[in-house]
N, CA and C of each residue as an Amber inpcrd file, in Angstrom:
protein
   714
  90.4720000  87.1450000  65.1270000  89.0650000  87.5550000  65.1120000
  88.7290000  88.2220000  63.7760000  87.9430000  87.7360000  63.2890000
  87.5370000  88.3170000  61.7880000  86.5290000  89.4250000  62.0180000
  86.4570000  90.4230000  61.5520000  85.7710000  91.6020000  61.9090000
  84.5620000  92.0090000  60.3690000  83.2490000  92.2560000  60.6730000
  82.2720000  92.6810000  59.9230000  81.5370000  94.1990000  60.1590000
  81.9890000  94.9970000  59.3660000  81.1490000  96.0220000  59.3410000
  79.6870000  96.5770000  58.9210000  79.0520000  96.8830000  59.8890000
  77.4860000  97.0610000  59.0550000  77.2140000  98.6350000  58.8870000
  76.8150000  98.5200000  58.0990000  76.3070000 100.1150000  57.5350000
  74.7360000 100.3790000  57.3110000  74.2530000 100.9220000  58.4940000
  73.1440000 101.0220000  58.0220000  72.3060000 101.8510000  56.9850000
  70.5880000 101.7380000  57.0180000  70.2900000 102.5760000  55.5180000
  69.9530000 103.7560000  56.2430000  68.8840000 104.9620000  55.4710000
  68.6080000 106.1020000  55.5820000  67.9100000 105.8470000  56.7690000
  68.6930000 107.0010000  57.9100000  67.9110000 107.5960000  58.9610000
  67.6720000 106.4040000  59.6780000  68.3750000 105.1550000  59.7750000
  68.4530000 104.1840000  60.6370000  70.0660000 103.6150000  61.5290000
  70.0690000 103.1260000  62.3850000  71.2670000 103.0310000  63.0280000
  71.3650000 101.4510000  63.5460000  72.5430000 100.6430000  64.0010000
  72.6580000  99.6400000  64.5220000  71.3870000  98.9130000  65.0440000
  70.5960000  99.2680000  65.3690000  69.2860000  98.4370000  65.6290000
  68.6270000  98.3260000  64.6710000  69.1260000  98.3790000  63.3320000
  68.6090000  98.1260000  62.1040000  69.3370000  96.6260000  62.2460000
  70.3030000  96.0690000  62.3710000  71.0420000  94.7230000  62.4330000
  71.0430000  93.9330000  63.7730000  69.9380000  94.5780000  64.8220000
  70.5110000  93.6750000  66.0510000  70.5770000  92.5890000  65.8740000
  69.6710000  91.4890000  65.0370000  69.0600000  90.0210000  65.2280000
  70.1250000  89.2550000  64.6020000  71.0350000  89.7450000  63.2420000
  71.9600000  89.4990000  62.9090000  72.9690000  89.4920000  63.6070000
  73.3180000  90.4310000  64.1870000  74.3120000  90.8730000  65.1900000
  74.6460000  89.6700000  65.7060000  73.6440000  89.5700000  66.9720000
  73.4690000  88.4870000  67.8690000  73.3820000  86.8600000  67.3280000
  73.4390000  86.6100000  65.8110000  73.2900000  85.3400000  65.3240000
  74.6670000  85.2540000  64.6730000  75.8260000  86.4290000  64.9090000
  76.9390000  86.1410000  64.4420000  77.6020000  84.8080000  64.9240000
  78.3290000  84.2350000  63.5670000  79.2970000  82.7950000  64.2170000
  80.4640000  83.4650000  65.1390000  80.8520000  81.8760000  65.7840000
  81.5340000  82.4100000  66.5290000  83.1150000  82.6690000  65.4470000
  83.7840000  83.6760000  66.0740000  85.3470000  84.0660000  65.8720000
  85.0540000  85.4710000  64.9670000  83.4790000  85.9370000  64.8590000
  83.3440000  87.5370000  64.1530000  83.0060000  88.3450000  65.1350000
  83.2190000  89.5190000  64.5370000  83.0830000  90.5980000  65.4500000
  82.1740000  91.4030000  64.8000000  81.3130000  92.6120000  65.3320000
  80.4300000  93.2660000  64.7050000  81.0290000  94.5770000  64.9630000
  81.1000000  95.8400000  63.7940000  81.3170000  96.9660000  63.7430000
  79.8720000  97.8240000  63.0310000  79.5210000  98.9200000  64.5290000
  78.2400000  99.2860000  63.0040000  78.7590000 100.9520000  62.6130000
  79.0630000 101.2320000  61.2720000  79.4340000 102.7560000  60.7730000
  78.5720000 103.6870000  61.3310000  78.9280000 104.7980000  61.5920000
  77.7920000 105.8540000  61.6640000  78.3580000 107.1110000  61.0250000
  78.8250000 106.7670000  59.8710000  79.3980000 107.3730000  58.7260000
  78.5230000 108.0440000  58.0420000  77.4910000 107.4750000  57.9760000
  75.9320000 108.2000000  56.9660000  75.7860000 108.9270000  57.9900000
  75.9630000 109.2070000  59.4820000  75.0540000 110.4200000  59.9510000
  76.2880000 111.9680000  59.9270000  77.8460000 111.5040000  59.3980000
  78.6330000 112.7340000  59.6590000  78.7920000 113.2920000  58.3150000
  78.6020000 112.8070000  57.1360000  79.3670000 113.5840000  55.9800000
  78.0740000 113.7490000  55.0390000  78.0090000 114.1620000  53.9490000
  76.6010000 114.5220000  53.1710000  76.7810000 114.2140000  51.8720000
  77.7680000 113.3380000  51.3640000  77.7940000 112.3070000  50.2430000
  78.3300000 111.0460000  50.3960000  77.7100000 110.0790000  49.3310000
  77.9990000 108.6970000  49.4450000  79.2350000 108.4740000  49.2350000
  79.7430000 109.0030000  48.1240000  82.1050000 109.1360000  48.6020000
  82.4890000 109.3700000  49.7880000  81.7840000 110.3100000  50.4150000
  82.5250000 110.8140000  51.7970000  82.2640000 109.9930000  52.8050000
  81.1540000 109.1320000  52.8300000  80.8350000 108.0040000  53.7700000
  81.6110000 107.0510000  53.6240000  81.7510000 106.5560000  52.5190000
  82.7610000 105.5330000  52.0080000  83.8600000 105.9460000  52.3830000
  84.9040000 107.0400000  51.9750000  85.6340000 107.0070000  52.3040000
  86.2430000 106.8130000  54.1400000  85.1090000 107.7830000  54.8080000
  85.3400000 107.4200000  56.3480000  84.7110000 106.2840000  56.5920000
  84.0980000 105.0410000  56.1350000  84.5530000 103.7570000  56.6070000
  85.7260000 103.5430000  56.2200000  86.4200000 103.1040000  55.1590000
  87.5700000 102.8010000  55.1550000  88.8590000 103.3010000  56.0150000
  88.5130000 104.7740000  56.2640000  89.4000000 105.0290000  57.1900000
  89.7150000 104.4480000  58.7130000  88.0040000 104.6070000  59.2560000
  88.0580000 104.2620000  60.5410000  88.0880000 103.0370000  60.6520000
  87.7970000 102.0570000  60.1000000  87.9040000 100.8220000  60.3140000
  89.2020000 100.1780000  58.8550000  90.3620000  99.8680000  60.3010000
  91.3470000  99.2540000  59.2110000  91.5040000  98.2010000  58.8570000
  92.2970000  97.4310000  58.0200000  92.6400000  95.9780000  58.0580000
  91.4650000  95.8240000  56.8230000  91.6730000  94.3430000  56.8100000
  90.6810000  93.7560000  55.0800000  89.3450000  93.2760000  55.7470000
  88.4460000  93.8530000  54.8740000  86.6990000  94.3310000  55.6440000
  85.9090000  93.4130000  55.1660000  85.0840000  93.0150000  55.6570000
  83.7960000  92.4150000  55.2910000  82.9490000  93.4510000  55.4510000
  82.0650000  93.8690000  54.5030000  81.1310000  95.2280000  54.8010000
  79.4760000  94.4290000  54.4820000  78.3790000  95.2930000  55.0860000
  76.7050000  94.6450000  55.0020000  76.4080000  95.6010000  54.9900000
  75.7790000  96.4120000  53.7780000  75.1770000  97.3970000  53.8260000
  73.5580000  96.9830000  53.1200000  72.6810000  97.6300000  54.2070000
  71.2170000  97.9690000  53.6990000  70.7920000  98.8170000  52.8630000
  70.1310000  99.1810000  52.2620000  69.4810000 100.3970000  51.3810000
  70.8250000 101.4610000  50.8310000  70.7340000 102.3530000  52.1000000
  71.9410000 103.3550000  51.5050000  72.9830000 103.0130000  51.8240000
  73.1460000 101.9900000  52.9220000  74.1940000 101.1370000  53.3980000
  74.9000000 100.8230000  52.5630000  74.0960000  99.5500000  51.4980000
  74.4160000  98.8280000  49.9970000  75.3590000 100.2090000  49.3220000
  74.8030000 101.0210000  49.1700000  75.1410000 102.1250000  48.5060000
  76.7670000 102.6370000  48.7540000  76.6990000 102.8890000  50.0450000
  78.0600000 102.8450000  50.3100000  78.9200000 102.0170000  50.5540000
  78.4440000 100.7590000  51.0620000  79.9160000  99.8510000  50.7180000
  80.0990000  99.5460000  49.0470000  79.3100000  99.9750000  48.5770000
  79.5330000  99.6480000  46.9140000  80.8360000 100.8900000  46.3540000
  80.3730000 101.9020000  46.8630000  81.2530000 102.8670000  46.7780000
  82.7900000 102.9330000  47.7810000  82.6250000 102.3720000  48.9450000
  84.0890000 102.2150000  49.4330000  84.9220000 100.7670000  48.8580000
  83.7790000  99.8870000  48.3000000  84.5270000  98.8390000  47.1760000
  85.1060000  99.3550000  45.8540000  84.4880000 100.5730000  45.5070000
  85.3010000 100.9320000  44.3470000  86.6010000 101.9890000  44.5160000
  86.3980000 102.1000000  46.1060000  87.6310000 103.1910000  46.0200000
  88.8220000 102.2850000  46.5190000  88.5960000 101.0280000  47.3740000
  89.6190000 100.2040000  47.9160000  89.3830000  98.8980000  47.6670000
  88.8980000  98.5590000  46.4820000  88.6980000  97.2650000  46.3750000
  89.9740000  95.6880000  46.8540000  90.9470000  96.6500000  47.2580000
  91.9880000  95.4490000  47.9660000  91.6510000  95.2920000  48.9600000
  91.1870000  96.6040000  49.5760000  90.3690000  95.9290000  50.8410000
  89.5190000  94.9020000  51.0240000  88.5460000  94.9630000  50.6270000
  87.8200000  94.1050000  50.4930000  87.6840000  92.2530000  50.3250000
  87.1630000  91.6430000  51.6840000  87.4620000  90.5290000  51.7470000
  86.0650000  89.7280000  51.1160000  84.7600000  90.4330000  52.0520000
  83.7190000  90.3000000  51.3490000  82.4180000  91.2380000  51.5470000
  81.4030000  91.1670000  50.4760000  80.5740000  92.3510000  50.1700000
  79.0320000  91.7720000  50.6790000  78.2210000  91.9460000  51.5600000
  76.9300000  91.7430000  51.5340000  76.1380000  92.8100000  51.5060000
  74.9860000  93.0350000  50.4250000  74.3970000  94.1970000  49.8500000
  72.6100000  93.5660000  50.3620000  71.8470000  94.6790000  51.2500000
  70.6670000  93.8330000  51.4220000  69.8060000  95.2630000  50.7730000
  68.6360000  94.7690000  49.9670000  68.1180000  95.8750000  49.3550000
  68.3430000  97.0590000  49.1440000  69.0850000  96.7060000  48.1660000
  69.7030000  98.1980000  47.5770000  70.3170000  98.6060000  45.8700000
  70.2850000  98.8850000  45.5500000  70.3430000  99.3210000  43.9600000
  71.4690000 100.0160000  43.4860000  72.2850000  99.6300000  42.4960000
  73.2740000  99.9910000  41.5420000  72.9600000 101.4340000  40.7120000
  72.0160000 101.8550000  40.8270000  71.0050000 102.8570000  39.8280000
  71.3820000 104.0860000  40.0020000  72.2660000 105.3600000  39.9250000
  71.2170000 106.6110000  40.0470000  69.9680000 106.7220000  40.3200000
  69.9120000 107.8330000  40.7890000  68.3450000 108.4400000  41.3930000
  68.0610000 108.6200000  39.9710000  66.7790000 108.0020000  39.8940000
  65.3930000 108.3250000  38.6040000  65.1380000 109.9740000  38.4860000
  64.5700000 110.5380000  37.8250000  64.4350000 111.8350000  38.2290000
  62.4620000 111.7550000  38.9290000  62.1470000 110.8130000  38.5480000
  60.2250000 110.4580000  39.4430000  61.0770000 110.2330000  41.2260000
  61.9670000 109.8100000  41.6550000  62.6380000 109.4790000  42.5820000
  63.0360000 110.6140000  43.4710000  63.5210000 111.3910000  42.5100000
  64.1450000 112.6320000  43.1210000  63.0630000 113.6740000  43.0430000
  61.8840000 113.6920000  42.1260000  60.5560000 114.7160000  42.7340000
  60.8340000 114.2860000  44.1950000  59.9360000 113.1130000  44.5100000
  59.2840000 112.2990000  45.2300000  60.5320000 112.5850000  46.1590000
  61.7730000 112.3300000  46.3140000  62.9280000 112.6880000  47.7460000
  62.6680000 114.4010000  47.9900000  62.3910000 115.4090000  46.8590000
  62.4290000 116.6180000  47.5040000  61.4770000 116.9440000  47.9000000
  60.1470000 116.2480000  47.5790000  59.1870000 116.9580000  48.4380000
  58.9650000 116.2880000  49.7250000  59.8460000 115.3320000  49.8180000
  60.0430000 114.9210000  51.2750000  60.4390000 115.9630000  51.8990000
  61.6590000 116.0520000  50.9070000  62.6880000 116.9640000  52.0700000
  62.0120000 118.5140000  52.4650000  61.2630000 119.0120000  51.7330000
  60.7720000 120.1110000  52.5080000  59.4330000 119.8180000  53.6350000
  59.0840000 118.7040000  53.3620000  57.7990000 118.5080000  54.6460000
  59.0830000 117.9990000  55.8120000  60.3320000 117.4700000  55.6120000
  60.7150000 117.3640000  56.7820000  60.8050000 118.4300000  57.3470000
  61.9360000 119.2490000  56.9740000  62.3610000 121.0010000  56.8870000
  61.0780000 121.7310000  57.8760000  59.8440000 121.1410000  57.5560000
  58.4100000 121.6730000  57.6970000  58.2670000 121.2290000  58.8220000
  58.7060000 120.4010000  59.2890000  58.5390000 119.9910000  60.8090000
  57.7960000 118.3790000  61.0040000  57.1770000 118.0970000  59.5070000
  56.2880000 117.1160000  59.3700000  56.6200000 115.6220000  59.4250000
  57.9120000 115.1780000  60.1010000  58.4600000 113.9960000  59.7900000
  57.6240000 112.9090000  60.1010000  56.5610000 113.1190000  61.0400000
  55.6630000 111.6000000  61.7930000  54.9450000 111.6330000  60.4400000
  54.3050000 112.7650000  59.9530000  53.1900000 112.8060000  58.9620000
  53.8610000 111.9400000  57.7370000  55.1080000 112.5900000  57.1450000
  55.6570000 111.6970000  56.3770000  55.7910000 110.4760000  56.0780000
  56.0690000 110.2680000  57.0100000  56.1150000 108.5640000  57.6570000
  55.1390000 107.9440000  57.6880000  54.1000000 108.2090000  58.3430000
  52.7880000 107.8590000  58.4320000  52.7300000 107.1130000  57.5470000
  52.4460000 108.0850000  56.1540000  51.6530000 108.1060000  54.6430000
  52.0280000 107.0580000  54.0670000  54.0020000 106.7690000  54.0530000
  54.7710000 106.0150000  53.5300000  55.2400000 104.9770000  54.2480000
  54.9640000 104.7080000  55.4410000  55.5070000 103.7210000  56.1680000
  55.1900000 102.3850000  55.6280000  54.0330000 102.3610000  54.7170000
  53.6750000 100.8340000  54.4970000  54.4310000 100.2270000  53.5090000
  54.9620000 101.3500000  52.4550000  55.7670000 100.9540000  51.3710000
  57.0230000  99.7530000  51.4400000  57.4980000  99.9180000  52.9040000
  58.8450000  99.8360000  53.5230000  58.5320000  98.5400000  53.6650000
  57.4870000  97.5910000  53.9720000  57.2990000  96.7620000  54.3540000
  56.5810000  95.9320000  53.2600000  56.5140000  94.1590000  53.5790000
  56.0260000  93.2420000  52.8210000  54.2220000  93.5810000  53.5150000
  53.2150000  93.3890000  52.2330000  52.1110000  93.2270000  52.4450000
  51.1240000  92.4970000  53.6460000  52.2760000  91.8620000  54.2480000
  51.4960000  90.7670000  55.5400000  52.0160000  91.9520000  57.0460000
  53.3810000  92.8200000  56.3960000  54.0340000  93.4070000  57.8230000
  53.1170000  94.6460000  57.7910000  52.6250000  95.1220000  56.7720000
  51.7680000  96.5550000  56.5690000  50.9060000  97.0890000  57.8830000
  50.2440000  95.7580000  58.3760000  48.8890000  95.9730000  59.9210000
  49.9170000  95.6740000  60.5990000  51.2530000  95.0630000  60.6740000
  51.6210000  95.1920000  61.8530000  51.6820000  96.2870000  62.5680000
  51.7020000  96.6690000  63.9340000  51.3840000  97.8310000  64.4850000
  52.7630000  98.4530000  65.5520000  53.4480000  96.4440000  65.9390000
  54.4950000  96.7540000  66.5260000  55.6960000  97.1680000  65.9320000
  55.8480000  96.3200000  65.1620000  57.0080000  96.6520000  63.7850000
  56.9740000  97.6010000  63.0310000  56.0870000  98.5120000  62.5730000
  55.5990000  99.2410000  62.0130000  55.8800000 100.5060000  62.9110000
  55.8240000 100.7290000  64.6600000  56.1560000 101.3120000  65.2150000
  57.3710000 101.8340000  65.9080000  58.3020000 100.5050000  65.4450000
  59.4980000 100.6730000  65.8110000  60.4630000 100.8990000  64.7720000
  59.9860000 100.8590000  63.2990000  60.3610000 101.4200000  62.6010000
  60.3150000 103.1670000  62.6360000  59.2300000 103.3970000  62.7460000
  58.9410000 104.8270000  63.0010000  60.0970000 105.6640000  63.9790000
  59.9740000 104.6730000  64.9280000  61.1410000 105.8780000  65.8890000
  62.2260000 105.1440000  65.8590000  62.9260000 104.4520000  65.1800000
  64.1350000 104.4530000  64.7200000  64.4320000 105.5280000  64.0040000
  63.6770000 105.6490000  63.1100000  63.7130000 106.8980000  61.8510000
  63.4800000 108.0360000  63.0500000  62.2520000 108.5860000  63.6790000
  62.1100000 109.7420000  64.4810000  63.2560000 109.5760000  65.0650000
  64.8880000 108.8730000  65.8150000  65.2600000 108.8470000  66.4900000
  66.7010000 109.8030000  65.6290000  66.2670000 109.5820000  64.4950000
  67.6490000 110.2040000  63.5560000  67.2700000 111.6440000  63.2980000
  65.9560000 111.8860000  63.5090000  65.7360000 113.5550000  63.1990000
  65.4830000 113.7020000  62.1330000  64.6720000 115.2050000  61.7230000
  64.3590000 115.6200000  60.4050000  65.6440000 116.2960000  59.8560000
  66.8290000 116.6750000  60.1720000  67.8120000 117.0130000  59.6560000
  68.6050000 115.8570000  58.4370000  68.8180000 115.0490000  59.9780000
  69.7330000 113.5280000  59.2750000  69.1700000 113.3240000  57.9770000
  67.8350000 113.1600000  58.3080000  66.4920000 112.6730000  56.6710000
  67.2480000 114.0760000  55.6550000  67.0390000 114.9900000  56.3170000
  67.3640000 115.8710000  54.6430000  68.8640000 115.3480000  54.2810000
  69.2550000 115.5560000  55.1960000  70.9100000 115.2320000  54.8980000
  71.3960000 114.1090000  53.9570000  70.6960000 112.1870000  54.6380000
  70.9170000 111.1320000  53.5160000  69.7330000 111.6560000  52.8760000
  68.6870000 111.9410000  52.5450000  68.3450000 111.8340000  51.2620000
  68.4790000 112.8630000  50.0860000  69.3470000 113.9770000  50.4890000
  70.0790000 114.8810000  49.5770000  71.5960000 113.6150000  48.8040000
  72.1150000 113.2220000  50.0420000  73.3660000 112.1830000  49.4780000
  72.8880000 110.8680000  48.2610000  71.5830000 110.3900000  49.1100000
  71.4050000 109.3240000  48.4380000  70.8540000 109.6570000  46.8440000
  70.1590000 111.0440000  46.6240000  69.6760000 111.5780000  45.6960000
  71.3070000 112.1370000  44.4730000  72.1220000 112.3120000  44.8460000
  73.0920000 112.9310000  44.6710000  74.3860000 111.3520000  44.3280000
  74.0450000 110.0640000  44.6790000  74.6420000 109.0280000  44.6130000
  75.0860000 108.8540000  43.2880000  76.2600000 107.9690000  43.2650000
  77.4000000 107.4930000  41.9680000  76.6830000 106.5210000  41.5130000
  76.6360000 106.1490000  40.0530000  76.6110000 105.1960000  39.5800000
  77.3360000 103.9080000  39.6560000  76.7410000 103.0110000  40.4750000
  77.7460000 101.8480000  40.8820000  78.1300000 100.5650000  39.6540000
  77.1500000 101.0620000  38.6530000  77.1410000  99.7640000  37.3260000
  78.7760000 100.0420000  36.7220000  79.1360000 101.2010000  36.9600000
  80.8100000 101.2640000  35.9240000  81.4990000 100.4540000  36.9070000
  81.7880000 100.2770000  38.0890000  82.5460000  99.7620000  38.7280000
  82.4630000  97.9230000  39.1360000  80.8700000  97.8750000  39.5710000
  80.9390000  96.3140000  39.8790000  81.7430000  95.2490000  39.4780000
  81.2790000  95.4370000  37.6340000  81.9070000  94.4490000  37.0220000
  83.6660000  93.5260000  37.4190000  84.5150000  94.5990000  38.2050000
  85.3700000  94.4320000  38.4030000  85.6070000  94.0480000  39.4860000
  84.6930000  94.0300000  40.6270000  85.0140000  93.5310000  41.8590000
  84.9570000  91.6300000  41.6130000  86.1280000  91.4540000  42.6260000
  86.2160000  90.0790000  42.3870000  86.5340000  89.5320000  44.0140000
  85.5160000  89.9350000  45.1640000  85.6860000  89.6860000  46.3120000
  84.1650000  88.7660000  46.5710000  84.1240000  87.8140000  47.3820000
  82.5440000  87.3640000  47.6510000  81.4190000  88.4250000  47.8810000
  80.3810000  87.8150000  47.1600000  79.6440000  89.1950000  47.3040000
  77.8650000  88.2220000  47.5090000  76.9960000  88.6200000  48.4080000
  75.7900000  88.3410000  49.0170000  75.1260000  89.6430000  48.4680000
  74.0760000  89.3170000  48.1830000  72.6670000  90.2920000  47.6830000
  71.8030000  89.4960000  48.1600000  70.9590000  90.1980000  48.3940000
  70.2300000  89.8630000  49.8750000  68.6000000  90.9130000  49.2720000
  67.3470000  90.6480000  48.5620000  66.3930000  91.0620000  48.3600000
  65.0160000  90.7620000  49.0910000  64.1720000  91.6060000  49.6270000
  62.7550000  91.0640000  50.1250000  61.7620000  90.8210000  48.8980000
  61.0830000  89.9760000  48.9160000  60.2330000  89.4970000  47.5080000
  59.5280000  90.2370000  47.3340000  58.7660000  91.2760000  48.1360000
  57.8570000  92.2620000  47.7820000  58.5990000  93.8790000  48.0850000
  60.0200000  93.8770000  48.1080000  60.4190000  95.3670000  48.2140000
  60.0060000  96.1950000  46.8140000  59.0000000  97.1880000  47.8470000
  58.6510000  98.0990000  46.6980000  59.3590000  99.1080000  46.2520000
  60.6550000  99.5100000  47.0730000  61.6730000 100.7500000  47.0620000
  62.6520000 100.2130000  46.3320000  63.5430000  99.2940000  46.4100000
  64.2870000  98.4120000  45.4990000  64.0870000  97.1450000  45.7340000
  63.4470000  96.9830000  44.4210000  62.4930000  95.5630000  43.8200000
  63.7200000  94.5000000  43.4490000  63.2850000  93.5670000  43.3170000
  63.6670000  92.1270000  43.2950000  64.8360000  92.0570000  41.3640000
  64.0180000  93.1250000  40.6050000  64.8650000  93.1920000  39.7680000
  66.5970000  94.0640000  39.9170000  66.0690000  95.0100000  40.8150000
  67.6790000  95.4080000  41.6710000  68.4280000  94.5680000  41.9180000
  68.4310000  93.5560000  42.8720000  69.2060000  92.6240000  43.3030000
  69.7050000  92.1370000  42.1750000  68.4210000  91.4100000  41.0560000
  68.8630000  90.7490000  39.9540000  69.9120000  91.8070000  38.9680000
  69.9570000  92.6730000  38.8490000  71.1910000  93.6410000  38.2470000
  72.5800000  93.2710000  39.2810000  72.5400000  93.4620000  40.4560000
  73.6280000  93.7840000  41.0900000  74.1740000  92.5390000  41.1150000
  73.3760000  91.4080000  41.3250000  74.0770000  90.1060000  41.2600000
  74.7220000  89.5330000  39.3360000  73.9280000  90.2810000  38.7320000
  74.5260000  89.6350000  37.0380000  76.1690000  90.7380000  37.3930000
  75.9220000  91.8020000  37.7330000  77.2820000  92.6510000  37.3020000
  78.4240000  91.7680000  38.1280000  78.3440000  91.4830000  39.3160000
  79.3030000  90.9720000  39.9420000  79.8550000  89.6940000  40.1660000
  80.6850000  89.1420000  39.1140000  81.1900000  87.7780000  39.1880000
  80.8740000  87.0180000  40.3690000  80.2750000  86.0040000  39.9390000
  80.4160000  84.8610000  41.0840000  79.0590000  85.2890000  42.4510000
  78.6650000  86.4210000  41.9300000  77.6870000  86.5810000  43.0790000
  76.4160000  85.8230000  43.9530000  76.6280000  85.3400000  44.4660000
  74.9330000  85.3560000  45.6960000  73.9360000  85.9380000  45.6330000
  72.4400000  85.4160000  45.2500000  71.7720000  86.5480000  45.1180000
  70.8830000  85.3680000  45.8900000  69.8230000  85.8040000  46.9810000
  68.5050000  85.2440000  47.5130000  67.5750000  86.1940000  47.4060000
  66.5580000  85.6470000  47.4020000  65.1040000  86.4320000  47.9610000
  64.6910000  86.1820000  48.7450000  64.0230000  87.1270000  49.5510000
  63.9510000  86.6760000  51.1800000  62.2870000  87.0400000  51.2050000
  61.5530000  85.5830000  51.2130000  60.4490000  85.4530000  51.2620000
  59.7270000  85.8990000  52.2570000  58.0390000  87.0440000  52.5450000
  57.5260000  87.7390000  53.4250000  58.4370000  88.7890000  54.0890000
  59.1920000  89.2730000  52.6560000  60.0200000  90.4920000  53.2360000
  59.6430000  91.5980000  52.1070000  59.4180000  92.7100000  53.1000000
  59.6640000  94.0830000  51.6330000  60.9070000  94.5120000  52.0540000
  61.0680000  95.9930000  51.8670000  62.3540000  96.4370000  52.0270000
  62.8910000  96.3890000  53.3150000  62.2590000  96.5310000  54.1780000
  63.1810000  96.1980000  55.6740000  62.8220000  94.5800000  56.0920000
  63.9260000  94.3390000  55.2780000  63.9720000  92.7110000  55.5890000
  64.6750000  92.0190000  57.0170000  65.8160000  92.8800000  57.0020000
  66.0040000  92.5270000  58.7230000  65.0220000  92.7430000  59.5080000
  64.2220000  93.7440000  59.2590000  63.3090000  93.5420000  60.4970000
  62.6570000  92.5700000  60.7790000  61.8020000  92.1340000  58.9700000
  60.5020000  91.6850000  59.1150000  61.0210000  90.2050000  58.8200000
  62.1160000  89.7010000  58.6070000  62.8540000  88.5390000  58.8390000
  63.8940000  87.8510000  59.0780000  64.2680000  88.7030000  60.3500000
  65.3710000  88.5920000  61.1070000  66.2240000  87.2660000  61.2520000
  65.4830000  86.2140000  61.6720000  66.0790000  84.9900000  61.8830000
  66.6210000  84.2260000  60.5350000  66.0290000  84.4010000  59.0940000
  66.1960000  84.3500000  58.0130000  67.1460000  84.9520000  57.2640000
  67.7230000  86.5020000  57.4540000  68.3390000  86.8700000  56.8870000
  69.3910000  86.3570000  58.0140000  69.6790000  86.6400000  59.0330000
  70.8160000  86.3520000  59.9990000  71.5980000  85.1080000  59.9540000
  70.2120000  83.3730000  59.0860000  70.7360000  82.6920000  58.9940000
  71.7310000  82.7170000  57.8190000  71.1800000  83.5410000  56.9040000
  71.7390000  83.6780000  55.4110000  73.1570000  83.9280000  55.4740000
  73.1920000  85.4390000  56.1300000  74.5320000  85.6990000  56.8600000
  75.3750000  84.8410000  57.0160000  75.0330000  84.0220000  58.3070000
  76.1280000  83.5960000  58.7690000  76.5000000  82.1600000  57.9190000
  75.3530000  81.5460000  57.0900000  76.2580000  80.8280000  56.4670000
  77.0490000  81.0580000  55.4050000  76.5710000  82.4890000  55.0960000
  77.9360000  82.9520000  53.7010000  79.0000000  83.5990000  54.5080000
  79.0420000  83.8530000  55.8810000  80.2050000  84.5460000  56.6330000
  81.1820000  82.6200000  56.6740000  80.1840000  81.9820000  56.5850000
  81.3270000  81.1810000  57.1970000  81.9320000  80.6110000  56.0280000
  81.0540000  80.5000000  54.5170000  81.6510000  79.9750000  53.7490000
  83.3530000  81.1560000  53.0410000  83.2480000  82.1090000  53.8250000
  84.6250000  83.0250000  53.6680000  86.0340000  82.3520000  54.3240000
  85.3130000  81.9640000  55.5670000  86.5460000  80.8540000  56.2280000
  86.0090000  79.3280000  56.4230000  86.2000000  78.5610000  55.5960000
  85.2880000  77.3610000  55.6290000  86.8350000  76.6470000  56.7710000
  85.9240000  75.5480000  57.8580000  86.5070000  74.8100000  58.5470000
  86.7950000  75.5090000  59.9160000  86.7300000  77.0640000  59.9720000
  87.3430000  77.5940000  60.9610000  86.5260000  78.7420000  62.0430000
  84.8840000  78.2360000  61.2930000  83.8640000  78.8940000  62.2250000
  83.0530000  77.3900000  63.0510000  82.8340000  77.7010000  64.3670000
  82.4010000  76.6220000  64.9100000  81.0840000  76.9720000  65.7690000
């Protein structure tokens, strides 16, 4: 049984990947981390995936997800069988980035997390998902479901994140980048960095997607998935 770990992004959990989940080929297994909600840096997340989950990994990380399997690829890159990165960025925090994360973090602190959300919820999404009302809502309490703590917590880590450009160059495991065409949080030129640094890489754009592309194109990214899961074992997924 070949085993895949997913890591989700900020202040989201396994129902960030159900649709994928459920479109896995057959002979994989699904693992989802909840590593981002125990430790308060992107090393320390990384490192407790690698711990808890043993043996040679296939990792899928979203947003801060990306973030940390990039970082448990540079601490165990033998591990590593293969890498799928879905909107997410190689970059340090900007310092316009890190205003903009701390004055989050004190309206969370403040009690204000729906308000937050509110204001910014549309960002997250492609221009057609913006009026959606259902999607748009179940984004919301995914996030309300992690608390205003968790939020200060990854976005102190994610603000506080390694530079992943010294390391890529050297990974030499399959690697998927995975971008929404209108992500306004990490744009389409992200992907295009993370895919030049890493030999041999995969890079798509995932059309009528912003940054939460699993959500807003579930059946699309899931197909993407599974045909680069299978091109890892070609002949032996059915």
């Amino acid at each position: 049984m070949n085993r895949i770990v997913f890591l989700p992004g900020l202040a989201t959990d396994g129902e960030l990947f159900a649709a994928q989940i459920a479109a896995l080929p057959w002979g994989w297994q699904a693992e989802v981390s909840d590593a981002h909600t125990r430790h308060t840096r992107i090393e320390a997340m990384a490192e407790a995936v690698l711990r808890e989950h043993d043996g040679p990994l296939v990792l899928c990380g979203a947003s801060m997800g990306g973030m940390i399997a990039m970082e448990a690829a540079r601490q165990a890159p033998q591990r590593l069988r293969g890498l799928a990165l879905l909107g997410t960025t190689v970059r340090p925090e900007t310092p316009e980035m890190q205003a903009l994360r701390e004055a989050a973090i004190e309206q969370f602190q403040a009690g204000r997390v729906r308000e937050v959300l509110d204001s910014n919820v549309a960002f997250a999404f492609h221009p057609e998902h913006a009026a959606d009302a259902a999607l748009i809502e179940r984004y919301v309490a995914l996030v309300m479901r992690a608390g205003a703590a968790q939020l200060v917590r990854q976005n102190r880590a994610v603000i506080a994140r390694p530079d992943a450009r010294l390391h890529l160059p050297a990974l030499r495991c399959p690697t998927l980048v995975l971008c929404g065409e209108a992500d306004q949080l990490t744009p389409p030129e992200c992907a295009r960095e993370i895919a030049a640094l890493v030999p041999g890489a995969e890079s798509v754009m995932v059309a009528g997607a912003g940054h939460m592309l699993t959500l807003e194109q579930p059946e699309r990214v899931g197909q993407l998935l599974v045909d680069w899961l299978r091109s890892l074992n070609p002949g032996r997924d059915h």
